[in-house]
C-alpha positions as CSV (number, residue, x, y, z in Angstrom):
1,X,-15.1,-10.5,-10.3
2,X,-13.0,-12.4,-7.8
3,X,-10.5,-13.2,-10.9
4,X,-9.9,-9.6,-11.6
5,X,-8.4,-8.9,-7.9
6,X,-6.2,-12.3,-8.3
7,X,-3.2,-11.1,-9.6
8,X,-3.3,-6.9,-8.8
9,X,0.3,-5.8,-7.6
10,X,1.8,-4.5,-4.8
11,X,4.0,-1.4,-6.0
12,X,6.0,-0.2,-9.0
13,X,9.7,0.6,-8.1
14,X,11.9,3.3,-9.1
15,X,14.6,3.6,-7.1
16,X,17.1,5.5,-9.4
17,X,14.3,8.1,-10.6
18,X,14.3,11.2,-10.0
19,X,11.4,11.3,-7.8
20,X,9.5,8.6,-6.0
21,X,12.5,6.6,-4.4
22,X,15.1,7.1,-3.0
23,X,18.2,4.9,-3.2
24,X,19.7,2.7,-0.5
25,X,22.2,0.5,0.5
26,X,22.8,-2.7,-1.1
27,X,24.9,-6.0,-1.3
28,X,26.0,-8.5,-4.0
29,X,29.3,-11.0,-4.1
30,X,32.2,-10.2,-3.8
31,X,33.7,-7.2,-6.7
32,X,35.5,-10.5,-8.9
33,X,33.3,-13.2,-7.9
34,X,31.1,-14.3,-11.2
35,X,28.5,-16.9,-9.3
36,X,27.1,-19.6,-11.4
37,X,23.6,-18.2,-10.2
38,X,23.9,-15.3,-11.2
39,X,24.7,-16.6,-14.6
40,X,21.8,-18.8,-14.7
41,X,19.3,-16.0,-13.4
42,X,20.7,-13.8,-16.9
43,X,19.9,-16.9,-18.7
44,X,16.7,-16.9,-17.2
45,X,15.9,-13.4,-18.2
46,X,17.0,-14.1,-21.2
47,X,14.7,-16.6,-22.1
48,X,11.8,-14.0,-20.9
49,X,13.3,-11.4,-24.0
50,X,14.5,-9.4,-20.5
51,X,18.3,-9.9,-20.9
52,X,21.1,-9.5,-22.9
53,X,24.5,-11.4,-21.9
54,X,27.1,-11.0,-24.6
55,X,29.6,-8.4,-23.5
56,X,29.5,-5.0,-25.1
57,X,31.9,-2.6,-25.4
58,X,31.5,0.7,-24.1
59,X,30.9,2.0,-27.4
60,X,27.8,-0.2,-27.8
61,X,26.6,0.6,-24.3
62,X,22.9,2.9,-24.6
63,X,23.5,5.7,-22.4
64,X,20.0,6.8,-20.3
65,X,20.1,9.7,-18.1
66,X,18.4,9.4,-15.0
67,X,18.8,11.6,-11.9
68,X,19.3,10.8,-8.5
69,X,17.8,11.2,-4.7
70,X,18.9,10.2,-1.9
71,X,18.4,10.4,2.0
72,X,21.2,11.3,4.2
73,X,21.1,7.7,5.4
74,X,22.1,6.2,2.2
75,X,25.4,4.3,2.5
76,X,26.5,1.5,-0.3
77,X,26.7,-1.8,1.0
78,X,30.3,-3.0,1.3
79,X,32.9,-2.0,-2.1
80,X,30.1,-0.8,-4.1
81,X,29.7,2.5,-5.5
82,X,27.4,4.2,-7.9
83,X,29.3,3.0,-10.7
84,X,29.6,-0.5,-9.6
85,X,26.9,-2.4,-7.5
86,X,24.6,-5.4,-8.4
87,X,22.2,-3.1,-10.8
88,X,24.4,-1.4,-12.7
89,X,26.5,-4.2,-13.5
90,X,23.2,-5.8,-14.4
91,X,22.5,-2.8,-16.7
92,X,25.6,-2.9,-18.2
93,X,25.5,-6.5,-19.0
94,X,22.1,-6.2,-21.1
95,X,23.4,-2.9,-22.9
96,X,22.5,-0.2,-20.9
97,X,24.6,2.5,-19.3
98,X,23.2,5.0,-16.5
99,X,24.0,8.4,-17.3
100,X,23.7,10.3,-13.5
101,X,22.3,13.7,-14.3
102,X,22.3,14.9,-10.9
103,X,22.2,13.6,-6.9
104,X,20.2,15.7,-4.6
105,X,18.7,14.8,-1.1
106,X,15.0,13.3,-1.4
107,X,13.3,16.2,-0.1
108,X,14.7,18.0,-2.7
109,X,13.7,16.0,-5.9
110,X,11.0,17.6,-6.5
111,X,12.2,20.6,-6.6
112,X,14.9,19.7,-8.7
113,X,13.0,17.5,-11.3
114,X,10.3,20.5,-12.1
115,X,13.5,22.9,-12.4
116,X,15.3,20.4,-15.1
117,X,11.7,20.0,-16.9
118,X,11.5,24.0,-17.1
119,X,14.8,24.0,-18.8
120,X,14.2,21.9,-21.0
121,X,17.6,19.2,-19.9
122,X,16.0,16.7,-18.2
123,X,16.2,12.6,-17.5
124,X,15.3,10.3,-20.3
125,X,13.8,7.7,-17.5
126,X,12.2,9.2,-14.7
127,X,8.6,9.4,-12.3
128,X,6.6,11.6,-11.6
129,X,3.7,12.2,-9.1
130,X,-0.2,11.9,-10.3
131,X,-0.3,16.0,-10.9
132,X,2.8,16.0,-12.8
133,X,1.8,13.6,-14.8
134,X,-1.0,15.2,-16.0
135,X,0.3,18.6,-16.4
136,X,3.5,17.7,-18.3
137,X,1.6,15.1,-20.4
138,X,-0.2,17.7,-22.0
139,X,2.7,20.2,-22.5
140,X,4.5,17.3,-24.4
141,X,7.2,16.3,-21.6
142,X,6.4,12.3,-21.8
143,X,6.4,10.2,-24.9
144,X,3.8,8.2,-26.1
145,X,4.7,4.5,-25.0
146,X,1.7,3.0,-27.1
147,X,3.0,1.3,-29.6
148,X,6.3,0.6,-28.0
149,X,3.9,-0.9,-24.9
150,X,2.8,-3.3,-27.4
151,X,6.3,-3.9,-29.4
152,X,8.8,-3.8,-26.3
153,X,6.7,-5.1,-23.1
154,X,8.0,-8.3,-21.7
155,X,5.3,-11.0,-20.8
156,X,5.5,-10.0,-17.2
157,X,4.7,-6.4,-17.7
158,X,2.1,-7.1,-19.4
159,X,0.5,-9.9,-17.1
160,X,0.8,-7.1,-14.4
161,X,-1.9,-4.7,-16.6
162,X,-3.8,-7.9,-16.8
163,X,-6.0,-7.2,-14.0
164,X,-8.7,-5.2,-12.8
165,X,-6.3,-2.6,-10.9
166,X,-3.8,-2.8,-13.8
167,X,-6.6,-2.0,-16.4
168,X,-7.6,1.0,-14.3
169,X,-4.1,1.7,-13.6
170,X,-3.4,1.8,-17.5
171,X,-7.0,3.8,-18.1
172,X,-5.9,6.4,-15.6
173,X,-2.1,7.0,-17.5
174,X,-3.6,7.5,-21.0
175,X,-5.0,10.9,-22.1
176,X,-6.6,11.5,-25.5
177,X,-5.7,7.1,-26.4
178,X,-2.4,7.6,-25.6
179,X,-0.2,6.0,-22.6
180,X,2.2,8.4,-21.2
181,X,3.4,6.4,-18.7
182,X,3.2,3.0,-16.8
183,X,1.6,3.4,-13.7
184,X,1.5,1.5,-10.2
185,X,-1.1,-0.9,-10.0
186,X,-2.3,-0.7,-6.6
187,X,-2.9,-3.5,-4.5
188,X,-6.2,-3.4,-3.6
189,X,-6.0,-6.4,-0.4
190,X,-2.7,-4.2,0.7
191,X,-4.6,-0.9,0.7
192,X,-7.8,-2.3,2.6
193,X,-8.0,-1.2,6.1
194,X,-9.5,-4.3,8.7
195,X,-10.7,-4.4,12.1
196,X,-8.2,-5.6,14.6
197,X,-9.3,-7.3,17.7
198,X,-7.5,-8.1,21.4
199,X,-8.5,-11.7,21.4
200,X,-7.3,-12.6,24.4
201,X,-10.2,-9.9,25.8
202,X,-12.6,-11.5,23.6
203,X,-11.9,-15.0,25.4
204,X,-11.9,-13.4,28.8
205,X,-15.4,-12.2,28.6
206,X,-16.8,-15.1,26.6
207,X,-17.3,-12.9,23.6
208,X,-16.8,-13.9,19.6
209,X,-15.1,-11.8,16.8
210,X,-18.5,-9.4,15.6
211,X,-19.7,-9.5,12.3
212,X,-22.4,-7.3,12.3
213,X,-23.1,-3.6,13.9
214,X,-24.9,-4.9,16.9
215,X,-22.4,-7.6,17.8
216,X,-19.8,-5.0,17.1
217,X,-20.8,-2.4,19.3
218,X,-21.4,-5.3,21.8
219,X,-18.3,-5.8,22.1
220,X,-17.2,-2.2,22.3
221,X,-19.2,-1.9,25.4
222,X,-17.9,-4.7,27.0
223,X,-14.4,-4.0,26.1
224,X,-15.2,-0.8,28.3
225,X,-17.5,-1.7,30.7
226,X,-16.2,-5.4,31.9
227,X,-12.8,-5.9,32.9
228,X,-11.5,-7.3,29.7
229,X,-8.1,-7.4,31.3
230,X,-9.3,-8.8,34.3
231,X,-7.3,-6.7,36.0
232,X,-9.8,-4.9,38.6
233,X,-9.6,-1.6,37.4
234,X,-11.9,0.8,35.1
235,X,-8.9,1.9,32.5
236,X,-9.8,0.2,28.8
237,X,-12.3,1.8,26.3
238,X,-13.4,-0.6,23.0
239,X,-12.7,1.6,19.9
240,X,-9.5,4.0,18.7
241,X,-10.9,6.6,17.0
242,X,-8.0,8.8,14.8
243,X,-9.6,12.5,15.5
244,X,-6.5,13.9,14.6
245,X,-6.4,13.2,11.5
246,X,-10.0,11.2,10.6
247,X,-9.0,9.4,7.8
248,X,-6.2,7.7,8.3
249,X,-4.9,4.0,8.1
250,X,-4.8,4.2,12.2
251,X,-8.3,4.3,13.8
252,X,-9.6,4.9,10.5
253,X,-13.0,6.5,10.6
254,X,-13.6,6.4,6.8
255,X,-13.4,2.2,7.6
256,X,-16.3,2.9,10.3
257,X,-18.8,4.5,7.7
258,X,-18.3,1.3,5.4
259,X,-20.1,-0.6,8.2
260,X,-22.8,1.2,6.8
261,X,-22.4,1.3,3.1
262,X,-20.9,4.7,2.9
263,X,-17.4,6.4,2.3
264,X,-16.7,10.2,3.3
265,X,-13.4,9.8,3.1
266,X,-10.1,8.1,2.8
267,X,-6.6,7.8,4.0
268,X,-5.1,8.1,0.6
269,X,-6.7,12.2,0.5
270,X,-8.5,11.8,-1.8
271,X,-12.6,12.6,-2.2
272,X,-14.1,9.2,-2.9
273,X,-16.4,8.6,-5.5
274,X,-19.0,5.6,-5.2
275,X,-21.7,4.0,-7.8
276,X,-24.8,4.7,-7.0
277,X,-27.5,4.1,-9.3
278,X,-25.4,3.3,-12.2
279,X,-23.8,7.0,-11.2
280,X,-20.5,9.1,-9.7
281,X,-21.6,10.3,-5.9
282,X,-19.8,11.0,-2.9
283,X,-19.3,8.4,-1.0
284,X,-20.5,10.5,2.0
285,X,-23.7,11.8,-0.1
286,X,-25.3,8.3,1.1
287,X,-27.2,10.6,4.0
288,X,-29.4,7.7,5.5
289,X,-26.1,5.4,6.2
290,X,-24.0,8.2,7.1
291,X,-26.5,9.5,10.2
292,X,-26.8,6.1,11.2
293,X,-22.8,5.6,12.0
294,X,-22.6,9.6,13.2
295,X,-25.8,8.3,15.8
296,X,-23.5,5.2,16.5
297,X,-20.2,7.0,16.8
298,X,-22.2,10.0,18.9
299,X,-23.9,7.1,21.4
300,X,-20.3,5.3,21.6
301,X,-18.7,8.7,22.4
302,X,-21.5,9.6,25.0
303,X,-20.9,6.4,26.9
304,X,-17.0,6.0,27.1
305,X,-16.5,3.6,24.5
306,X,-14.5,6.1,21.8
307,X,-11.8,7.9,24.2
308,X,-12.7,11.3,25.7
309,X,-9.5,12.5,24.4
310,X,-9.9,10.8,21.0
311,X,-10.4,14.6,19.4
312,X,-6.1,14.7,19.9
313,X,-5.2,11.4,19.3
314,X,-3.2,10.7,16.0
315,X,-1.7,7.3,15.0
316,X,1.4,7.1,17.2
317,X,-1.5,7.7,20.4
318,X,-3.6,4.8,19.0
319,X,-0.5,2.4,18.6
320,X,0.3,3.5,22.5
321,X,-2.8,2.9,23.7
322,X,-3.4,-0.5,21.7
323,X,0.3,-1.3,22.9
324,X,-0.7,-0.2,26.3
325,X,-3.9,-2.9,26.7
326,X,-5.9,0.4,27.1
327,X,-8.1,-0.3,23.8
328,X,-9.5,-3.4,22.6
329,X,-10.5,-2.8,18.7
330,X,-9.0,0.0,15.8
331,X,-9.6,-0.5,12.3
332,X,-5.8,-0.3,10.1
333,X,-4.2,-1.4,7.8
334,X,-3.2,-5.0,7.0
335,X,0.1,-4.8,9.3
336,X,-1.9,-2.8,12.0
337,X,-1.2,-5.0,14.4
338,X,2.7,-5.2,14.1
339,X,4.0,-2.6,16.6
340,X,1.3,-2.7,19.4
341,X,1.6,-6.4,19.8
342,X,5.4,-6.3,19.4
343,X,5.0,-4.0,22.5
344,X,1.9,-5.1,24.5
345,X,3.7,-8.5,24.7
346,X,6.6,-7.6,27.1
347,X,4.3,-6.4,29.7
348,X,1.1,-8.5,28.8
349,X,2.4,-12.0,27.8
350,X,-0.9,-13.4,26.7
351,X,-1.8,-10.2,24.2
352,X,-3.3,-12.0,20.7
353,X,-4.4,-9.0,18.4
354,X,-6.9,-11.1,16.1
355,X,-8.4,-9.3,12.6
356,X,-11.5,-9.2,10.9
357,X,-13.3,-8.5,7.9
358,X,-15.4,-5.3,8.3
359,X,-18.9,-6.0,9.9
360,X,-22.0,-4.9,8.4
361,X,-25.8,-4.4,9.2
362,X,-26.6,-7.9,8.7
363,X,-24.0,-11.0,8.1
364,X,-25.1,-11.2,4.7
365,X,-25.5,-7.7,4.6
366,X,-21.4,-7.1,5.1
367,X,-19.4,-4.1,5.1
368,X,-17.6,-3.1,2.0
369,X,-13.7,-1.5,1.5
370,X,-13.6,0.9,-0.2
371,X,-11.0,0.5,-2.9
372,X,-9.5,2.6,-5.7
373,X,-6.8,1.8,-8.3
374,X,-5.8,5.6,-8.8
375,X,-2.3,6.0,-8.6
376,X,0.5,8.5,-7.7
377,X,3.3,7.3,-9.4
378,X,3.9,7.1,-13.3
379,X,7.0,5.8,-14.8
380,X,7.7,7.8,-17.7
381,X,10.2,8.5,-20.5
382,X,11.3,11.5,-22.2
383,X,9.6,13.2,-25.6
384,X,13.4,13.7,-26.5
385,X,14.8,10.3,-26.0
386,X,14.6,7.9,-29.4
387,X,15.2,4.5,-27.6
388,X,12.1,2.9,-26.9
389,X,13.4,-0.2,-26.9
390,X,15.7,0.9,-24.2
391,X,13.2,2.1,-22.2
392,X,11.4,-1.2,-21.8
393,X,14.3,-2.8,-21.4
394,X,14.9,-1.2,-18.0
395,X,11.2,-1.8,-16.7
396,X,11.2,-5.5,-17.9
397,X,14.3,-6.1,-16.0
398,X,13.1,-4.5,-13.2
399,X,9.9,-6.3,-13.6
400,X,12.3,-9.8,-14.3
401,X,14.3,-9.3,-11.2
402,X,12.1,-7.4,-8.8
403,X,9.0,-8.9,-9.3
404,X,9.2,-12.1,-9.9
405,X,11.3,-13.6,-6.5
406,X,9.2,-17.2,-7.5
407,X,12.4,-17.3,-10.3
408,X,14.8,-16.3,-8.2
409,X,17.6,-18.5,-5.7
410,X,17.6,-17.0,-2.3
411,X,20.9,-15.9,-3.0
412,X,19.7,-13.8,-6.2
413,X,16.7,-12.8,-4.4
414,X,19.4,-11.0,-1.6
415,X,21.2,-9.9,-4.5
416,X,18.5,-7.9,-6.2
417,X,15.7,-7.4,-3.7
418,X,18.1,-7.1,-0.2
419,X,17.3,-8.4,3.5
420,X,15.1,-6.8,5.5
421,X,17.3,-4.7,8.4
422,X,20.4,-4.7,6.6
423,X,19.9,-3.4,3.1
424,X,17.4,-2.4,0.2
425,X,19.0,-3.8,-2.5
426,X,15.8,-2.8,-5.0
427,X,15.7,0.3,-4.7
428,X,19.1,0.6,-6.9
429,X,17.0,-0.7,-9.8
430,X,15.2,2.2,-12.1
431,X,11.8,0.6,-12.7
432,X,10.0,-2.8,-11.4
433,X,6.7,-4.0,-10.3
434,X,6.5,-6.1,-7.4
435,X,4.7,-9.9,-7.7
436,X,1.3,-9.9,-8.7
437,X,-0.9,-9.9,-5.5
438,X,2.0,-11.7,-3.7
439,X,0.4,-11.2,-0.2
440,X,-2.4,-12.5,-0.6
441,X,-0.5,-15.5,-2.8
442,X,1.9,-16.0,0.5
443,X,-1.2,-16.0,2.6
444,X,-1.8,-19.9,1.1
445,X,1.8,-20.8,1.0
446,X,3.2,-20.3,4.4
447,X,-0.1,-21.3,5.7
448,X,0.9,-25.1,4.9
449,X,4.1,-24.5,5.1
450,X,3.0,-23.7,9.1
451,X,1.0,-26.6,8.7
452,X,2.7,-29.5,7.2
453,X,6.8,-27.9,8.0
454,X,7.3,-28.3,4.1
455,X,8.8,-25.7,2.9
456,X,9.6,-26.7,-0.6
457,X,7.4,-25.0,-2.7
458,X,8.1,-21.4,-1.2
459,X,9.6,-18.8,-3.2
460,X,12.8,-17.3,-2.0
461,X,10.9,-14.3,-0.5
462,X,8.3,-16.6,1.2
463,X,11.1,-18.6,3.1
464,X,12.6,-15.6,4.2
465,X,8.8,-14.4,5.6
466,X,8.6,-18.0,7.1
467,X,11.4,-18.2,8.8
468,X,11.1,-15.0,10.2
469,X,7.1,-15.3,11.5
470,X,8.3,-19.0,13.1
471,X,10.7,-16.9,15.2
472,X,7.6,-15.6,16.8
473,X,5.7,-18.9,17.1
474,X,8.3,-21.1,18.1
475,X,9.6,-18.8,21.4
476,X,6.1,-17.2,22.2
477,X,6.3,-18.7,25.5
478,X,9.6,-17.8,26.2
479,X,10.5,-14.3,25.9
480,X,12.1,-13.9,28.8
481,X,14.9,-16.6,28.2
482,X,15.8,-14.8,25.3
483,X,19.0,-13.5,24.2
484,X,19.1,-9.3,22.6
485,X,19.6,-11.1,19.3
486,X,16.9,-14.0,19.6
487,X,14.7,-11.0,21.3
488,X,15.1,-9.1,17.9
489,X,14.3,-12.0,15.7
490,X,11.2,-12.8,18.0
491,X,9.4,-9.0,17.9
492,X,10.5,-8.9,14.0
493,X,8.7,-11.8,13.5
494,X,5.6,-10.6,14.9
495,X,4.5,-8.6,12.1
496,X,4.9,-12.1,10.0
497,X,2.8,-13.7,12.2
498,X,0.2,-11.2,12.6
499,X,0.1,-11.0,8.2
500,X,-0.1,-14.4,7.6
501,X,0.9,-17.1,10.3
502,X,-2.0,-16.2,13.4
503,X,-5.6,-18.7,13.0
504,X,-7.4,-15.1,12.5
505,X,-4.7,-13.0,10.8
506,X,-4.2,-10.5,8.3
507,X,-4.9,-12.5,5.3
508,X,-6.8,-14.6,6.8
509,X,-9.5,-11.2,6.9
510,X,-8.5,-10.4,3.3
511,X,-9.1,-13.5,1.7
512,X,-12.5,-14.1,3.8
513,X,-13.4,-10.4,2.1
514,X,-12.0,-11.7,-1.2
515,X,-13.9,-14.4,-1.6
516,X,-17.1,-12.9,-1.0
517,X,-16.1,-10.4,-3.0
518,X,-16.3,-7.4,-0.2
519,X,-15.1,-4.2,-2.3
520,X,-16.7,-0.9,-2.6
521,X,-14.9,0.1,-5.8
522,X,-13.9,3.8,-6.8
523,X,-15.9,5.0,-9.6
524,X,-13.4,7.3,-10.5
525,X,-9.6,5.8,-11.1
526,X,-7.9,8.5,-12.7
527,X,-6.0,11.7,-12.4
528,X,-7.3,14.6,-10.8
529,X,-8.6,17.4,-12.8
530,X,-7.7,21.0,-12.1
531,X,-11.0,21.6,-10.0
532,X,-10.1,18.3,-7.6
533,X,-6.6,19.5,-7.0
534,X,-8.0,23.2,-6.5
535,X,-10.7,22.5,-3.6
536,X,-10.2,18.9,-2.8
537,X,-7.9,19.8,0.5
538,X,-11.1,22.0,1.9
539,X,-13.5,19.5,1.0
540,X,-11.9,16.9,3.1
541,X,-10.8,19.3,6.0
542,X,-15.1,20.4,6.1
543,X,-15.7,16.6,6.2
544,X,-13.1,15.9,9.1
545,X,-14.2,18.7,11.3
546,X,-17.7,18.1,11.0
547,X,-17.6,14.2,11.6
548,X,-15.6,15.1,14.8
549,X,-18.2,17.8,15.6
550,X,-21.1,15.3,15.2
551,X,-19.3,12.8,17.2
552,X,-18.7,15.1,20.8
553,X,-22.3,16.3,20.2
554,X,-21.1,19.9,19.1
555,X,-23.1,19.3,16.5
556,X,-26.7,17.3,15.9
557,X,-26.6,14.2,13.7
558,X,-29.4,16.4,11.6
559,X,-26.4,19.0,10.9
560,X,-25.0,16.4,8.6
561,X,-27.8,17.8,5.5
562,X,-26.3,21.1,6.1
563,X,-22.7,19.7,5.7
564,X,-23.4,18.5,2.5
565,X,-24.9,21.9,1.3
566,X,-21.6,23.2,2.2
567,X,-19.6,20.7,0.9
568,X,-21.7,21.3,-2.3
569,X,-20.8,24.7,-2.9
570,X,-17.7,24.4,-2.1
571,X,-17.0,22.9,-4.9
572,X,-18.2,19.5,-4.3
573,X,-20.9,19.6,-6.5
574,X,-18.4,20.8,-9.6
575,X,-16.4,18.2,-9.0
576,X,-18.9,15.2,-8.9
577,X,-20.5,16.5,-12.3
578,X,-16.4,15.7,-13.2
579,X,-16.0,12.4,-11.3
580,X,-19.5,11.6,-13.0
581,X,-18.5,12.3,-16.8
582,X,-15.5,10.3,-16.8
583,X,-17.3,7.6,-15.3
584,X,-19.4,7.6,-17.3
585,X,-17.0,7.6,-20.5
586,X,-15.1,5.0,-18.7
587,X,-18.0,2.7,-19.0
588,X,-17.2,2.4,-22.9
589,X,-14.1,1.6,-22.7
């Protein structure tokens, strides 16, 4: 099972779509300049069936309409234009010429996408969102990629789908046997929400990183209760708790439940469906475990531990306080730790935010992430276009270029992918996948390179992540001498360090949780059926209000058997029976 989450992507890229991205600045040499590497990355892509470098006339160019959104922030980088920048030169060079249906501003793509389908004139290339997809795959919109999948796919593409998350991914874009679309394989180590720590409190009480319930409520009490900051005064509480929003990847309650082996909801808004007997439930239908973290989560509350105010306190509250030294523990995401540190350090110089895996009722008894590979974002190609081949041409480029930075000079990696603060070069490219679980893959690498100062065997992306989490190590004890640019490069590299440089960081967590295996997966990856889109917005407003009711003692903990009654007719039963049949279907597959 640990194989299968080995190689599971990060995102899939569409810059130039009409939908998911929108374009932004980006950099290349000079307009005449024709770099040797350059020439030796087309090559390169050659070699993978991804490129084609003999010069074509205009004549022979394919023409692929595409449409266009864009933020009011969008500037080109330099002398580029639409017409001439790094990835339509690249385009041109294997073949391919972007036809620009239409520019609109990104909240308006939608909008404008659904018009053009309605008409009936719309892009050959394009994305679409998970209920698009579904609803204009059965009204014929899409064409069937399967055999062209099969004929056209480069390697790389097909490595991608290789996994556990990219066979889901696939699963969920294919209706009646055929594949509409090529989805984003989620990443399930990116998507995993961890428990983040102030371990510089934890040393000042004498206290160790918890792994189970009891240790970690320990800790919560004595975060509140002891001085962690030793600084005299009764002002820190141990837990952020999101009651704004619930579920969400600050403060994360869904995160809490999994202590216990249950999941009532998550960030991504969607209900969450677990195996349970060999069957689709509810993750919050696990009544034993949930009324033991509602009695936890009610005590905590009670006694000061969860903020009295926690009921208003959304994500930019919980990064204040955390930033503040007013909390010592949140659950969040994988860079969780990146803007509180980057703030708690100019007025407390010793702040060390520490993460760890999700503790459970026992130590071998561990918490488990939830994880799901459904997706929100299909690449797709038009029932009216007749150039399949073209089609994959563009994704295995992207894929080439994009996704594969291990391939790739520094200088060609700027090219293509951009530099961090000063432009995005990928998002000019219409379809790509990003490197096969490349966090967690950097996690080993700039470890030794940290280690050992050899940084040899780094990709061009890794470098640029070393050298930017080093400016954080190497001037941590002088940030006060520090110039406004050095100052800049120190808090940037903060959320490098946290990720993958710190002795407990990010990845650290993720791989501990990956090599035991730690995952609570979905048991239902696909789109969402008519019924889920209809009353899945009530279900999870009913399941936020009454875990915050629980929690302030508005409610009993026993009120939670009546919740689900409720949740149950609300259409929560229907839906399950859905969840249920797929899975169940699935399981032949």
């Amino acid at each position: 099972m640990k194989e299968r989450m080995r190689k599971v992507c990060a995102v899939l890229l569409c810059g130039s779509m009409a939908v998911s991205m929108c374009a932004c600045a980006v950099t290349k040499p000079g307009k005449d300049e024709d770099s040797s590497s350059k020439k030796e990355t087309s090559e390169e892509a050659a070699e993978e069936g991804t490129a084609d470098t003999g010069e074509k006339g205009e004549d022979e160019l394919r023409s692929v309409k595409i449409g266009v959104a864009r933020d009011t922030s969008f500037k080109f980088q330099g002398d580029e234009t639409a017409d001439n920048n790094t990835w339509v030169n690249l385009y041109r060079e294997n073949g391919i010429k972007l036809d620009v249906m239409y520019e609109v501003d990104l909240s308006q793509n939608t909008e404008k996408l659904s018009q053009c389908v309605m008409s009936g004139d719309y892009p050959d290339v394009f994305s679409v969102d998970s209920k698009q997809f579904k609803e204009w795959a059965e009204q014929g919109v899409f064409a069937d990629l399967t055999e062209g999948f099969e004929k056209y796919a480069s390697d790389e593409i097909k490595e991608y789908y290789d996994t556990e998350a990219g066979r889901r991914a696939l699963q969920a874009a294919t209706i009646d046997g055929k594949l509409y679309g090529l989805p984003t394989a989620a990443s399930p180590n990116d998507s995993m929400p961890i428990l983040w720590i102030r371990q510089d409190w934890l040393d000042n009480l004498g206290l160790e990183i918890p792994r189970t319930v009891d240790e970690f409520y320990a800790v919560a009490k004595a975060f509140k209760e002891n001085d962690p900051d030793q600084n005299g005064k009764d002002d820190t509480y141990g837990l952020a708790v999101n009651g704004k929003d619930v579920f969400q990847q600050f403060g994360d309650l869904g995160t809490f439940f999994e202590m216990f082996g249950a999941q009532p909801g998550h960030f991504s808004n969607i209900v969450p469906f677990i195996d349970v007997d060999g069957k689709a439930v509810y993750g919050g239908s696990k009544t034993e475990e949930m009324k033991q973290g509602l009695t936890l989560l009610q005590k905590m509350y009670e006694e000061g531990i969860i903020s009295k105010d926690f009921v208003t306190a959304g994500q930019d509250q919980i990064i204040q306080d955390m930033s503040a030294g007013r909390v010592g523990m949140a659950f969040s995401i994988f860079y969780g730790a990146e803007m509180p540190w980057k703030n708690a350090v100019a007025t407390q110089p010793d702040a060390n935010f520490v993460s760890a895996a999700i503790p459970g009722l026992t130590e071998e008894l561990r918490g488990q992430a939830f994880y799901t590979a459904a997706t929100n974002s299909f690449n797709v190609m038009s029932s009216k276009y007749d150039d399949m081949e073209t089609f994959f041409k563009l994704m295995n480029l992207g894929t080439h270029y994009c996704g594969r930075p291990d391939k790739l000079t520094q200088e060609e990696y700027e090219m293509y992918n951009g530099l961090p603060g000063k432009y995005t070069g990928y998002t000019l490219c219409v379809g790509g996948m990003s490197v096969a679980s490349k966090n967690m893959k950097a996690y080993d690498l700039l470890q030794n390179a940290f280690k050992t100062g050899e940084t040899t065997g780094l990709s061009a992306e890794n470098l640029r992540d070393y050298k930017a989490m080093m400016q954080y190590y190497d001037n941590r004890d002088r940030r006060d001498e520090l110039n406004e640019e050095e100052l800049a490069a120190y808090e940037a590299g903060i959320l490098y360090w946290s990720v993958w440089g710190n002795e407990h960081c990010a990845y650290q967590t993720l791989h501990e949780m990956d090599d035991m295996d730690n995952y609570l997966y979905s048991a239902y990856d696909t789109t969402a059926t008519e019924k889920m889109n209809e009353c899945t917005t009530s279900l999870i407003t009913l399941a936020k209000e009454t875990m915050v009711d629980i929690i302030t003692g508005n409610k009993s903990v026993d009120y939670y058997d009546e919740f689900l009654e409720q949740w149950s007719a609300l259409g929560g039963a229907e839906i399950t029976e859905e969840a249920d049949a797929w899975y169940q279907a699935s399981k032949g597959n």
